[in-house]
C-alpha positions in Angstrom: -14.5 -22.1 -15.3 -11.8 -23.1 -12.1 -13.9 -25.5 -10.0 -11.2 -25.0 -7.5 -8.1 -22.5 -6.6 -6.0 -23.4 -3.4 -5.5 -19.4 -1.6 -2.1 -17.6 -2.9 -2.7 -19.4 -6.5 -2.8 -17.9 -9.8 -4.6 -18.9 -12.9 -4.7 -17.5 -16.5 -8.5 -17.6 -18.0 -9.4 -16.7 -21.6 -12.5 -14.8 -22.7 -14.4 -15.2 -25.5 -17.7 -14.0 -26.6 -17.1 -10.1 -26.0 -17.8 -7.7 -28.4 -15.0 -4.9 -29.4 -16.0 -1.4 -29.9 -13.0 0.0 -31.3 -11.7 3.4 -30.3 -14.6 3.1 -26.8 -13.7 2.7 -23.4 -14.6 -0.4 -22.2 -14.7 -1.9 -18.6 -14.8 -5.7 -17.3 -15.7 -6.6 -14.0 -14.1 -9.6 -12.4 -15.5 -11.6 -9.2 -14.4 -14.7 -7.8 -16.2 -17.0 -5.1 -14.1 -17.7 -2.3 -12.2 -20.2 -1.4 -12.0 -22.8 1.7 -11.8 -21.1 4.8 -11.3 -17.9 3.0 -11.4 -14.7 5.5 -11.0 -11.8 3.4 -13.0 -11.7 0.4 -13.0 -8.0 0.0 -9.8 -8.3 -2.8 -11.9 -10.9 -5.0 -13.6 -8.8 -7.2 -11.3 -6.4 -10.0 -12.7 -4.5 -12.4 -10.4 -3.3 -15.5 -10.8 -0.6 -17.8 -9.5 -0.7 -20.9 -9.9 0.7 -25.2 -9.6 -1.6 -28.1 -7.8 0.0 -30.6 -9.1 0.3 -34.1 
């Protein structure tokens, strides 16, 4: 969790807890809340598709 992010910062997060299916497609959906005074939120949300490989 990032209890706070100032705008036009970066920060690396690690997942755990996800299951591999080797050789599937796979997709992960990323959203984050917005930040102080925050005007465009339209660019917080990425989604990434991706295959694990065996």
């Amino acid at each position: 969790t990032i209890s706070s992010i100032n705008p036009s910062d970066q920060k690396v997060v690690t997942f755990s807890g996800l299951t591999a299916y080797p050789g599937r497609k796979c997709e992960l959906t990323i959203t984050a809340g917005p930040v102080p005074d925050e005007v465009l939120m339209t660019n917080n949300s990425l989604t990434v598709k991706f295959m694990v490989e065996n």
